[in-house]
C-alpha positions as CSV (number, residue, x, y, z in Angstrom):
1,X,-90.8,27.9,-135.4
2,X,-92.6,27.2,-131.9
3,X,-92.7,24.3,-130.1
4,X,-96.3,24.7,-129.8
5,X,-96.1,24.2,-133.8
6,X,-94.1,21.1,-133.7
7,X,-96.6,19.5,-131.5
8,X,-99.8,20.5,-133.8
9,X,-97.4,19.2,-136.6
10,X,-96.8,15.5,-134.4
11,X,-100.6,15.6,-133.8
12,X,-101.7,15.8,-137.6
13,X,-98.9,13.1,-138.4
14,X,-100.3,10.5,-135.2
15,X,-104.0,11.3,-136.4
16,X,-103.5,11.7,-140.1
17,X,-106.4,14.0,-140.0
18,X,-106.6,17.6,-139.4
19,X,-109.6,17.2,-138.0
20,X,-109.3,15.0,-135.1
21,X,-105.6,16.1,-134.7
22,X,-107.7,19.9,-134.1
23,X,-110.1,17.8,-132.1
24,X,-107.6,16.7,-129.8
25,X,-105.6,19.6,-129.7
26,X,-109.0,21.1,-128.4
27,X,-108.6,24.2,-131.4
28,X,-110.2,24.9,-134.6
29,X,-109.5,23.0,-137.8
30,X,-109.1,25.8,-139.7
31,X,-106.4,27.5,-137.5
32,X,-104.6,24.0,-137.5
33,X,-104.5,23.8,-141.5
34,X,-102.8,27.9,-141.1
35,X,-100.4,26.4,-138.9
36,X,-99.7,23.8,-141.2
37,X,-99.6,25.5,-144.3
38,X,-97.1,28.2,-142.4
39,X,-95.0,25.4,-141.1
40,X,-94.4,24.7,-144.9
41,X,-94.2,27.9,-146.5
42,X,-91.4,28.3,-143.6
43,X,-89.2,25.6,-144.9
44,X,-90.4,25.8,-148.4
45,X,-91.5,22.8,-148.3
46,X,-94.5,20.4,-148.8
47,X,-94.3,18.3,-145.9
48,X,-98.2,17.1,-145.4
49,X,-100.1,15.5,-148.3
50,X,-103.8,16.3,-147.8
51,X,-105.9,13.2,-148.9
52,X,-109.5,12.8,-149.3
53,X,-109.8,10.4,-146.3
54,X,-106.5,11.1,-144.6
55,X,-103.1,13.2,-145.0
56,X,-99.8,11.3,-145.2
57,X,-96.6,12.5,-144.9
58,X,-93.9,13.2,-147.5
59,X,-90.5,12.2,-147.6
60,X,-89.7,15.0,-146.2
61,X,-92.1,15.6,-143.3
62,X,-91.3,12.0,-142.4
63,X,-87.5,13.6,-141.6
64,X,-89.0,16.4,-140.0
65,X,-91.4,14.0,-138.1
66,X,-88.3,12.4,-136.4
67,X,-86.4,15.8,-135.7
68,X,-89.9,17.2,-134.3
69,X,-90.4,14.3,-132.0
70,X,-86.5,14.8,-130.5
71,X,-87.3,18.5,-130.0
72,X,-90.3,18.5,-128.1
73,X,-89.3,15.1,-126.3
74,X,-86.2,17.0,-125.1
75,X,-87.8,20.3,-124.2
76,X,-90.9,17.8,-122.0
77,X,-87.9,16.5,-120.3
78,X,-86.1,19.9,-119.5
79,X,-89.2,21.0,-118.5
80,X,-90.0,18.5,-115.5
81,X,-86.4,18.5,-114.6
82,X,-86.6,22.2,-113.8
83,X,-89.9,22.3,-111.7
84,X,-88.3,19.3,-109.4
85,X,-87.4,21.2,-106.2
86,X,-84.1,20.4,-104.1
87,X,-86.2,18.8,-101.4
88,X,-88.4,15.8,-104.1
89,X,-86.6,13.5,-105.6
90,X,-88.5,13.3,-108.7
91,X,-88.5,12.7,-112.4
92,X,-87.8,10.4,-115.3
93,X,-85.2,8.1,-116.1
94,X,-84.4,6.7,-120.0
95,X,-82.6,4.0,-120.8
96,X,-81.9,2.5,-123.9
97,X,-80.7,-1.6,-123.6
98,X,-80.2,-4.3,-126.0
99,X,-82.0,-7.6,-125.0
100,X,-79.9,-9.6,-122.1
101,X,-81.3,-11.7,-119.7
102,X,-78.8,-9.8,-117.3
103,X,-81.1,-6.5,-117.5
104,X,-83.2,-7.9,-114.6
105,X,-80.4,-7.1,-112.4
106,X,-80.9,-3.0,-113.6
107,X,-84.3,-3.5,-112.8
108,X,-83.7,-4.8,-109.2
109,X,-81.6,-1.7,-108.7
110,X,-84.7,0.2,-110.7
111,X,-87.2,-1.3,-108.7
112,X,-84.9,-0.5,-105.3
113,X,-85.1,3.4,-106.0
114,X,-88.9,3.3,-106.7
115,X,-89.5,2.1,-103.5
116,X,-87.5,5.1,-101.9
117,X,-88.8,7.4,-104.2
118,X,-91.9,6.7,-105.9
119,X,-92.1,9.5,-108.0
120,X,-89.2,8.4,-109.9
121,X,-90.0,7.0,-113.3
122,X,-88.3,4.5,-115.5
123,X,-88.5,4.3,-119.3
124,X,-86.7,1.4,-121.1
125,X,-86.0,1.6,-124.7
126,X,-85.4,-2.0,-126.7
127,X,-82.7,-1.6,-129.7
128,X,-79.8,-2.4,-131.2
129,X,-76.6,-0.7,-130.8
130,X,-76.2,1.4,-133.5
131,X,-80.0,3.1,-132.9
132,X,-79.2,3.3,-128.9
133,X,-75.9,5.0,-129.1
134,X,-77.3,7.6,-131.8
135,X,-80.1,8.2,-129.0
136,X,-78.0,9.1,-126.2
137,X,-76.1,11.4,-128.3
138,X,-78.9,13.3,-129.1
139,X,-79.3,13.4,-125.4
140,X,-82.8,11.3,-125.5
141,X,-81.5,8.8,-123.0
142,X,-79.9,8.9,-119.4
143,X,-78.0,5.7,-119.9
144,X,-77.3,2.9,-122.5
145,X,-77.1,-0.7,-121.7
146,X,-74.4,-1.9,-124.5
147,X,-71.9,-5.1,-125.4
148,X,-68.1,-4.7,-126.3
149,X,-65.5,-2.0,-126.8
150,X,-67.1,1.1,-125.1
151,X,-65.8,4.4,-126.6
152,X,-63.8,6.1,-123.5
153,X,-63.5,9.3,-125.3
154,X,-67.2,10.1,-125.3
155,X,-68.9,7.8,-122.4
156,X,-68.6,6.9,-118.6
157,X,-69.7,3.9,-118.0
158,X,-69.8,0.7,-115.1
159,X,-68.9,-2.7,-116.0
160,X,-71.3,-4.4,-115.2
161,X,-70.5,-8.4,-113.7
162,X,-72.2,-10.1,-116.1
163,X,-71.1,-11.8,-119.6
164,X,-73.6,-13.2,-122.4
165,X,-72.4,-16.2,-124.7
166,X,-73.2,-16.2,-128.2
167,X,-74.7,-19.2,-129.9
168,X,-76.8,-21.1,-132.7
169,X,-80.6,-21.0,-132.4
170,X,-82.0,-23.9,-134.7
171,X,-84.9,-26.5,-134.8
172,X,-84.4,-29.6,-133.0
173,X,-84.7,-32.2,-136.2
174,X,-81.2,-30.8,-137.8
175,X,-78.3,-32.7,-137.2
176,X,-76.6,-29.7,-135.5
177,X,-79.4,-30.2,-132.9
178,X,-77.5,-33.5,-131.8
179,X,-74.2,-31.8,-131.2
180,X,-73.5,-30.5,-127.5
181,X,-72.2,-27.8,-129.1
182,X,-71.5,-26.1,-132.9
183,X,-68.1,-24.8,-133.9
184,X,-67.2,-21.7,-135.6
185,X,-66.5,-23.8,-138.1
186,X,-69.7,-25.7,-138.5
187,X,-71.2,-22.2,-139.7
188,X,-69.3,-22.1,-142.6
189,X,-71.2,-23.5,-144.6
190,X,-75.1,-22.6,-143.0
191,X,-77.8,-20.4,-144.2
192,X,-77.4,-17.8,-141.9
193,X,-79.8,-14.7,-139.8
194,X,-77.5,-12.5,-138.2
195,X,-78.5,-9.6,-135.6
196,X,-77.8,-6.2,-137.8
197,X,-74.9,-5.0,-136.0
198,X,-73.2,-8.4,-136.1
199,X,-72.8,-8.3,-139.7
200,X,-70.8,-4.9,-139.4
201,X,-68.6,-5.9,-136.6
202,X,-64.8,-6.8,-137.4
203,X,-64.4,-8.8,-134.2
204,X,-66.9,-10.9,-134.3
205,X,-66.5,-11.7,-138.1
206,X,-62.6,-12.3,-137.5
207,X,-64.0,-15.1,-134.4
208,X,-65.9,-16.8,-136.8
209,X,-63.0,-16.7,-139.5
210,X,-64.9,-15.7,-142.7
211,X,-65.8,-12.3,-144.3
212,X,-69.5,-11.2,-144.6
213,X,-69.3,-12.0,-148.2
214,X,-68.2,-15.3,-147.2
215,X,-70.6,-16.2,-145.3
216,X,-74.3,-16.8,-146.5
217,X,-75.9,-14.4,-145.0
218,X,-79.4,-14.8,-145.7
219,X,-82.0,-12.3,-143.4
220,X,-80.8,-10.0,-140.8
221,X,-82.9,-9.0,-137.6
222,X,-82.6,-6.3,-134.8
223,X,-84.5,-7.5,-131.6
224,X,-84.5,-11.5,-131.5
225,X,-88.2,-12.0,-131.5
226,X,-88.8,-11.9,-135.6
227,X,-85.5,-14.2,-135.5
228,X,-87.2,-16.7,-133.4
229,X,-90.1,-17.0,-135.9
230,X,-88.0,-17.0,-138.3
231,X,-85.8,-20.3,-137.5
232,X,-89.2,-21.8,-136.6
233,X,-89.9,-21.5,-140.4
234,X,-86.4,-23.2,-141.2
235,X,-85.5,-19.6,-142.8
236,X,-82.2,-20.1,-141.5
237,X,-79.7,-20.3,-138.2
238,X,-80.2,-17.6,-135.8
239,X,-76.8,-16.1,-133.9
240,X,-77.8,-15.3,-131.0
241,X,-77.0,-14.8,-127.3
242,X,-77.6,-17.4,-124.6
243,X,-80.9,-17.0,-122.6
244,X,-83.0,-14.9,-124.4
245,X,-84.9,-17.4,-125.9
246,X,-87.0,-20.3,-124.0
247,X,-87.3,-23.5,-126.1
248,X,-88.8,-25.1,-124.1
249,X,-92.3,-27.1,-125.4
250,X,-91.0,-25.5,-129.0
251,X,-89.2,-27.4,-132.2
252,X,-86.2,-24.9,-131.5
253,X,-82.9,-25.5,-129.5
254,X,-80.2,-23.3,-128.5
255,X,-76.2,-24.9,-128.8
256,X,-73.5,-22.8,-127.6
257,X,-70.5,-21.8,-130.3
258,X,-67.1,-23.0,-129.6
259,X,-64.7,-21.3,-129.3
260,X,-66.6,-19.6,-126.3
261,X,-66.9,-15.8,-127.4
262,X,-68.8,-13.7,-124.5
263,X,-69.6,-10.7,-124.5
264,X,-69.0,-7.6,-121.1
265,X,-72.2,-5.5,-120.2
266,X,-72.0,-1.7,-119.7
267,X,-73.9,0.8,-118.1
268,X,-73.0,3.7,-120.0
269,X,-73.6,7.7,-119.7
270,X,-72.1,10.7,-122.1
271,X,-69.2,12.6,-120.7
272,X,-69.7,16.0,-119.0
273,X,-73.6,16.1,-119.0
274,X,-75.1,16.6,-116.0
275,X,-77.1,14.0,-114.7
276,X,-80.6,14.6,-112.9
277,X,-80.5,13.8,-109.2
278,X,-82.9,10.6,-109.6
279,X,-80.0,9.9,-112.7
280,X,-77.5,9.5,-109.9
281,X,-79.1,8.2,-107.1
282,X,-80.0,5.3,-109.7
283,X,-76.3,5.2,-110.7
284,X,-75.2,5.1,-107.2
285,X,-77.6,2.1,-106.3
286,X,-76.6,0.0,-109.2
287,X,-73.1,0.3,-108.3
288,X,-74.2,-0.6,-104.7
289,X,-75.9,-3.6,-105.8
């Protein structure tokens, strides 16, 4: 299996046509459907589904799709790394964060090694924890921006000085809305939308002082943005953290949760890997900073 294959197989899958997946690949259809059809007799399996109008992928080229796209990604990366020559500071930069109005500070320090070194490139990643952590495992980012108990066994990391404070995002006609604040208490009893890791999190559950199955739980998200819309449709009360949503000129408000529970900020890197020289002169300048 070549890499050249995986990236004819990525084309077919973004295009779902051989066709124009050939067309942009600049060769002939007919040698792309013998790459395909060797791709599968290779594993065994059928991994394209080769409609009338378009092909779709089966369950298990959907897998493969995923493992494809971490392969070639990987060897692009290894690739540029290795033609950057001692004397250029060059190359790309991944980072995976969670949404936190305190990422503006990483990309003041971001911004402040562009203008050194303008051929340095940044790519930020939005997700949750579980998705981000998996991702710089599999070595697909430089650094994670995460909450809470960092794993010391596996990761470096810098503490970064900032803290996020969770709280209740609701419209403004509830009666909660007249409260200067909500206890843990007061959620007790409220149709609740959680963030996805929240709901898996022993801490957090143990601050509000139910179980999941106490609680009524009743619509999960993973970036805050669907949650927003989704307390502006009275689906529920959104747990969030401070500052990442503006109410203002909406029917929403945002009311802290006493007691107070914030949350630490981490810059975080695997153990023994390596860094690329832009890598660590962006490391250096956020610890500077």
């Amino acid at each position: 299996m070549e890499l050249r294959v995986l990236e004819y197989f990525l084309a077919v899958a973004r295009e779902q046509s051989i066709s124009r997946a050939a067309e942009f690949l600049h060769i002939t259809q007919p040698t792309l459907s013998r790459q395909m059809k060797d791709l599968e007799d290779e594993f065994g399996k059928q991994l394209l589904v080769r409609g009338k109008r378009k092909v779709t992928l089966t369950d298990d080229g959907a897998v493969f799709r995923k493992m494809a796209d971490e392969i070639v990604s990987l060897a692009n990366r290894a690739e540029n790394e290795m033609k950057n020559t001692s004397a250029t500071i060059a190359g790309d930069i991944y980072i995976g964060s969670g949404e936190s109005v305190s990422i503006r500070h990483i990309m003041q320090a971001a911004h402040a090694v562009q203008t050194e070194y303008p051929d340095v490139h940044f790519h930020f990643t939005s997700g949750d924890g579980a998705d981000l952590v998996d991702r710089l495992d599999k070595g697909l980012f430089d650094f994670c921006i995460l909450y809470g108990e960092i794993d010391q066994s596996k990761y470096e990391y810098i503490e970064l000085p900032f803290t996020e404070t969770w709280g209740l995002l609701m419209t403004d006609d509830v009666p909660l809305a007249k409260k200067e604040y909500v206890t843990t208490q007061d959620l007790w009893d409220l149709p609740l939308i959680f963030s996805r890791q929240t709901t898996t999190s022993t801490h957090f559950l143990q601050w509000i002082g139910k179980s999941e199955k106490e609680l009524n739980i009743v619509n999960t998200y993973n970036l805050v943005f669907n949650a927003v819309l989704m307390a502006g449709e009275k689906m529920g009360y959104v747990l969030t953290l401070d500052h990442l949503v503006n109410t203002a000129g909406t029917n929403l408000c945002f009311k802290r949760i006493m007691p107070l529970r914030e949350l630490k900020l981490y810059l975080v890197w695997k153990k023994y890997r390596t860094q690329s020289k832009a890598a660590e002169i962006f490391k250096t300048e956020l610890e500077k900073s």
